[in-house]
N, C-alpha and C positions, 0 to 999 in steps of 0.2 A: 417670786423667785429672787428679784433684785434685792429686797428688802432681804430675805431669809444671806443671802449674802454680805450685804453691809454689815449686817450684826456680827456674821463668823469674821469678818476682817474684825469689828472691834473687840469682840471677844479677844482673837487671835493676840491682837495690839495690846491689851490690855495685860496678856498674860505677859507679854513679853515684857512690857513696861513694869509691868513688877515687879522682871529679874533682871533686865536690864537697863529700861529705860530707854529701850530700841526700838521703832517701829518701823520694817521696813514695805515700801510701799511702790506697786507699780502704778502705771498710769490710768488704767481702767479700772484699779483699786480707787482709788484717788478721787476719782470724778464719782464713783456709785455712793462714797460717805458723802462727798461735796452735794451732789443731790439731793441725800437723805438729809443732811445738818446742817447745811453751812447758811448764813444769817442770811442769803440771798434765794436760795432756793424755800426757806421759811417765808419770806417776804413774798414771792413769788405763788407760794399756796394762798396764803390771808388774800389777796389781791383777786385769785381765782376764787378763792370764796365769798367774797363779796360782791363780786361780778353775778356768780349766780344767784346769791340775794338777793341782788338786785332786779335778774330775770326773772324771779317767781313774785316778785312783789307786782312787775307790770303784767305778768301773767293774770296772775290773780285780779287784776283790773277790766278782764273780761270776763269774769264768772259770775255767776251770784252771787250777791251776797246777803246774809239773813242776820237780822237786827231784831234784840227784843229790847223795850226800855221801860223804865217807868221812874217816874219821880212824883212821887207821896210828899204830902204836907199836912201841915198843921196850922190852922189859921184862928186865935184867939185876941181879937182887939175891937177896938171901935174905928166904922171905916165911914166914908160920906159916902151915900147912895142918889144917886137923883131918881126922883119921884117921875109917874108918868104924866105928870101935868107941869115938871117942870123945875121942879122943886125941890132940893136938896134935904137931905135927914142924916141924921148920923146914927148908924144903927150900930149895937153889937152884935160879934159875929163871932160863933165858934162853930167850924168848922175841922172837920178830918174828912179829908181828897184820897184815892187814889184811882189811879191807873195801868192799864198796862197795854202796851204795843207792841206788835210784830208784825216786820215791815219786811218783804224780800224784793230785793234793787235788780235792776239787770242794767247794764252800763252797754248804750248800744252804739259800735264805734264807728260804725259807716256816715250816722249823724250827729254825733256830739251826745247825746240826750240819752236820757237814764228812764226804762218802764219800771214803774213798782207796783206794789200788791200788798196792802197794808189791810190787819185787821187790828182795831182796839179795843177797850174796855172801859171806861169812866165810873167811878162812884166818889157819893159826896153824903156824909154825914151830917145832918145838924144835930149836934150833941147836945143843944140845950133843948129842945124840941122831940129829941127821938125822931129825928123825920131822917130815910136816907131815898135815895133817888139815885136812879141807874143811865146811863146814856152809853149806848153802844154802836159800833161801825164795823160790823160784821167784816164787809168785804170793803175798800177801796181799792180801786184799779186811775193809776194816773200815768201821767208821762208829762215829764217837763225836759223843755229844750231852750238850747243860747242860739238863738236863728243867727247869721251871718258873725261868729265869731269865729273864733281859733279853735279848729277839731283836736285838740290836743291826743285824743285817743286816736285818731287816726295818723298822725305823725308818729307816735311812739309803735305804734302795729310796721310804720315801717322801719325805724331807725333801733329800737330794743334789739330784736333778732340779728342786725348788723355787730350791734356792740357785744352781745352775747359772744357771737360768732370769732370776733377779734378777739375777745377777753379769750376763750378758748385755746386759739391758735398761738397766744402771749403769752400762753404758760408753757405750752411746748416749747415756743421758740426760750422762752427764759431758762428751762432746764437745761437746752443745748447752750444758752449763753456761759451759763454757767460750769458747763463743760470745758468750754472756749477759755471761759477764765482760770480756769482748773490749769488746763494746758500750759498757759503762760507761768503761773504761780511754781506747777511744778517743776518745768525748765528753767526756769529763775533757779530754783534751790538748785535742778542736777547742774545746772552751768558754773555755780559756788563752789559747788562739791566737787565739781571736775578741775574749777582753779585750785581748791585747795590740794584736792591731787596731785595735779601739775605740782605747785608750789611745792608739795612735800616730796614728790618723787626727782626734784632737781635739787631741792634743796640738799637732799641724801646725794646725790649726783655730785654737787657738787664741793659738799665735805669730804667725799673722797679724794675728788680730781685733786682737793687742798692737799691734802695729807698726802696724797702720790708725789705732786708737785713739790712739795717740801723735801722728799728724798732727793729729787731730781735735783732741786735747788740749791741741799749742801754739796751735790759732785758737780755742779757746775755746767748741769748739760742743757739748765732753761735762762734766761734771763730775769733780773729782778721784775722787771714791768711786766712781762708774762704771769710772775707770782703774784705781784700785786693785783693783777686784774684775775685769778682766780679767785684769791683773797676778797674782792670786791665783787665777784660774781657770788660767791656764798651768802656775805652778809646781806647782799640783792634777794636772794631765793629768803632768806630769812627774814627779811621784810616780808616779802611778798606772802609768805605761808603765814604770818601773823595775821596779815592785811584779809587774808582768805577766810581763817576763822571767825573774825566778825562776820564778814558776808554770808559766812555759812548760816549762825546765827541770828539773823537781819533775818534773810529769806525762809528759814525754818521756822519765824515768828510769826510770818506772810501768810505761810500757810496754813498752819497750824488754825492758826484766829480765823481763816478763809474756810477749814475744812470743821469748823465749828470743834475743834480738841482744845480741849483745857486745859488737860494737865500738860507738866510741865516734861514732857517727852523728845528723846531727838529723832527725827524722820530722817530715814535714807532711804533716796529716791532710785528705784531702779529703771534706767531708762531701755526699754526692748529694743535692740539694730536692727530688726525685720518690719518693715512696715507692709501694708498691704496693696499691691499694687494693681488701677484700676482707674484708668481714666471717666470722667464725667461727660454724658454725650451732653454737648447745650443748647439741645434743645428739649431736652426732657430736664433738665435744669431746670429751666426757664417757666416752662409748663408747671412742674413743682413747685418752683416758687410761689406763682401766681397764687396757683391754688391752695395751698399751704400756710403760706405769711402770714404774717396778722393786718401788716402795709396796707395793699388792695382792698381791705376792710376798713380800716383807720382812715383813709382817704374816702370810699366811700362814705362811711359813716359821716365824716366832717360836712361833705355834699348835701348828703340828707338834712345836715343840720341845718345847714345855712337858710334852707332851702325853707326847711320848720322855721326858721326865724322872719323870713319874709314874709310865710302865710301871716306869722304873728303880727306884725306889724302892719301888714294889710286888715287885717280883721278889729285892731285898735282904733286904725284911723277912722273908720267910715260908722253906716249904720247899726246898732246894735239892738235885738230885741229877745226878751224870754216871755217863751210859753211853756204857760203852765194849766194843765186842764186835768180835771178827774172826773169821776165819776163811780158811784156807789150806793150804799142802802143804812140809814140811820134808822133808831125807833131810840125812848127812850122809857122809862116806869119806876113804879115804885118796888118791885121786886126784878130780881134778877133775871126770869124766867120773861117776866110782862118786856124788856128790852129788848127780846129777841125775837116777840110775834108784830107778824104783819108789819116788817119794818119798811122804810117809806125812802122813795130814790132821792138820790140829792145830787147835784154836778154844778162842778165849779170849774170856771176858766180864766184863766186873765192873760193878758200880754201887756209886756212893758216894753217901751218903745224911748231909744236915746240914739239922738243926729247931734253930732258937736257943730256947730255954727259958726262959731271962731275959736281955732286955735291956735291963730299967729304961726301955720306952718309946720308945728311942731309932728303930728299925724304925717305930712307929706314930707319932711326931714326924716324921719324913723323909717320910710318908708325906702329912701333913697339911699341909706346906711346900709340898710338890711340889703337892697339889688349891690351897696357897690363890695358888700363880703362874701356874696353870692359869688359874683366875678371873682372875688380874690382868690378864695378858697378856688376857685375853680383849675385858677392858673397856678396855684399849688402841689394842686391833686395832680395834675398831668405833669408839671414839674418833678416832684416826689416821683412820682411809676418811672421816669425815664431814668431817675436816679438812678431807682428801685432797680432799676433791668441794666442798666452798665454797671452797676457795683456786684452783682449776679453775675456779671458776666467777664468783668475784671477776676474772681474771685476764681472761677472756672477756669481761667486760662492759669493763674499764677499756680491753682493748686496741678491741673496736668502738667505742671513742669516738674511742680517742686520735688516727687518721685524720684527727676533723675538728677537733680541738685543733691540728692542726699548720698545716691549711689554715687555720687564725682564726690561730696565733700568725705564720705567712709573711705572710699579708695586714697583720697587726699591723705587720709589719715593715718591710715595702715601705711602708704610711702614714705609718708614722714616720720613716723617712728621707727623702720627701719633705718632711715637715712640717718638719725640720729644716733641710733645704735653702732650702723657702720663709722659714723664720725668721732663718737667716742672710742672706740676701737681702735680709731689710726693714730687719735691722737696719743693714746695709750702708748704704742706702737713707736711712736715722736715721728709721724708719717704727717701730719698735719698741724697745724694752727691753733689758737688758742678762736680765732677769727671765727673758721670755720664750723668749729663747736660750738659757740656763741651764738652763728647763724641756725645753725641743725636745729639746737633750743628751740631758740624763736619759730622757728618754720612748723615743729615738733607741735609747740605748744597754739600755736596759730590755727592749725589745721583740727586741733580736736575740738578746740572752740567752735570753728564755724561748723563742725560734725553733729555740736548740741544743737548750736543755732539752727541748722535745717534740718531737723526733728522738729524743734523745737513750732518754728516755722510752718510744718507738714503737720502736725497734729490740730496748730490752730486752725488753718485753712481747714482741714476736714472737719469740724465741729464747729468751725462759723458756716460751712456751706450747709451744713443736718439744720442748724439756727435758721438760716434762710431759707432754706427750701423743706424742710419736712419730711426730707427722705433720706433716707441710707443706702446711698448706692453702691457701697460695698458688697452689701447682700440682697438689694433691690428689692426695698420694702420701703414702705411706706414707717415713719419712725410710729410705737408703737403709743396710743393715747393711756398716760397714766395720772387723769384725771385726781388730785385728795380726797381724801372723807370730808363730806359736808357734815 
């Protein structure tokens, strides 16, 4: 549904920009394109897809796996043979080899060690002889293991699923970042668009008051410094509205390239005066958070590691040994059929065995790294959560305000534009000051700034708090998982 939406906005945009060159854009228009396009929320899928590459690759390191191989040759030269009594001869030899194997692995992660089940084939031609010869291994069943090493499959059975699990949660949180970023970018441009207003709506303000004033001035009922500081208030507004159109420009460039548009279109931003009001309880906050984040995982995860890295280094320094044991049924013949009767058992075993004796420390060095990253990491991880939960909780308190900062800074603003209005009025009237009009301005133009500013303010706090915690407590869901196409 989200998606069939984005399109009709750019559709929509598109059309307009082809008669006008106008796209106008609300806030939650804004943020569904920035999700679907913009170079952050693309980087944010590549990232989730590779995340889960990555989980099906270690996945895949607990299943079966089935191996056929074969490598064929051709062997024509003269080679040295040693005789059974001892004796060397240099024979020629033409030869054509082949084989073939199929081998199925199982990788078992409780012990490090791998059972397999391999069956081959062998033939070998002598071409100048006519003579061929068969050798076959119907069945071998083995198992080979690294006794006292690094279980590597067993560390990643714990710490994959962690990192999966974060990768997940970091793209949620990254779509609502990117919200957040949205918010900023497009109160940037309304806050331009409202100077340039201002600017242009005083500027016209105050071309008038000129031109009234100039009447005034040839009957003598204002003083020259009165006129001159009209005169000096216009070409003030006339900066300032020059000054405005860049910024407009600046910021419509921000976002444009933010909201992944290319062409070269101008955006007007509509900003909504009704927000939705709705305080956040904190302690189901907090609860969300946790469970939500990606943090609480990322710190896990780091734990696990360290932790994987001391096994490792434990397991370098000390004793090391591989066993390796099979067992199965060989036969060999001169026909195909003669290698498969009455074939004959065969079992092989070896272990190899390495004790380092000296290594000037180095083994119990590695070992002492790895315990003091353990610690480090440790006092990070708990450092981080406490962060984690007072900025969760800074964020809680600033947003249940911010609701009524916005209701003070609108009423702020509606007072002040009347106040203005009545001060223009008086002074019309010759009942006030050139002072007091100058102040109404400023007060005028002051109050609808900060009117953006806490919107502006109110929207990032809601879509940093959905980022941090995973939930929309506007309508008291859980935010909804809309995982890319792999």
């Amino acid at each position: 549904m989200k998606k069939l939406i984005v399109i009709a906005v750019l559709f929509f945009a598109g059309k307009l920009s082809a008669q006008e060159e106008i796209i106008n854009l609300t806030l939650s228009q804004a943020i569904e394109i920035a999700q679907a396009h913009s170079p952050e929320a693309e980087e944010a899928r590549h990232t989730y897809r590779s995340a889960y590459w990555s989980y099906r690759f270690y996945k895949a390191n607990y299943l079966p796996s089935v191996t056929l191989t074969s490598s064929p040759y051709f062997n024509k030269q003269i080679s040295k043979i040693t005789q059974n009594d001892g004796t060397s001869h240099f024979v020629k030899q033409n030869q054509l080899g082949m084989d073939l194997e199929m081998k199925i692995n199982q990788n078992i992660w409780f012990t490090g060690g791998s059972l397999f089940v391999r069956s081959n084939v062998q033939r070998i031609d002598e071409l100048g002889n006519s003579v061929t010869a068969y050798n076959t291994q119907p069945v071998i069943i083995g198992y080979e293991q690294a006794l006292f090493s690094y279980n590597s499959l067993k560390w990643d059975r714990r710490i994959e699923p962690v990192r999966f699990r974060e990768a997940r949660k970091a793209y949620n949180e990254a779509l609502e970042l990117v919200a957040s970023q949205t918010c900023n970018y497009f109160f940037d441009l309304a806050t331009a668009q409202t100077n340039l207003d201002i600017a242009s709506s005083n500027y016209a303000s105050a071309d008038t008051l000129y031109r009234y004033a100039e009447g005034r001035y040839n009957i003598g009922t204002i003083t020259e410094n009165e006129m001159l500081q009209l005169e000096i208030n216009k070409l003030t507004e006339e900066t300032n509205m020059m000054n405005a159109r860049i910024e407009v420009e600046d910021q419509m460039q921000i976002l444009r390239s933010f909201l992944g548009i290319n062409r070269e279109v101008e955006l007007r931003v509509i900003t909504e005066g009704e927000i939705p009001k709705f305080e956040i309880p904190m302690g189901d906050a907090l609860e969300m958070a946790f469970e939500n984040n990606p943090d609480p995982d990322t710190y896990e995860r780091m734990k696990l590691q360290s932790r994987s890295n001391l096994a490792s280094a434990k397991a370098n320094a000390g004793l090391k040994a591989d066993l390796y044991v099979q067992f199965g049924l060989s036969q060999t013949g001169n026909q195909f059929a003669d290698s498969y009767r009455n074939p004959m058992n065969q079992q092989y075993a070896s272990i190899g065995i390495s004790l380092p004796i000296l290594d000037w420390g180095r083994g119990k060095g590695r070992i002492r790294v790895a315990k003091s990253q353990v610690d480090l990491i440790d006092t990070q991880a708990e450092q981080g959560m406490k962060d984690f939960e007072l900025n969760v909780i800074r964020m809680i308190r600033q947003f249940n305000l911010q609701s009524q900062y916005v209701e003070v800074a609108a009423k702020t603003d509606r007072t002040a534009d009347r106040r203005y209005e009545v001060a223009k009025r008086l002074y019309l009237l010759g009942k006030s000051t050139i002072l007091d009009l100058n102040a109404s301005i400023t007060e005028k133009d002051a109050a609808r700034r900060s009117y953006i500013s806490a919107l502006k303010s109110y929207w990032s706090l809601y879509y940093g708090l959905r980022s941090m915690t995973g939930y929309d407590f506007q309508y008291n869901r859980k935010i909804e998982d809309n995982y890319p196409e792999i």
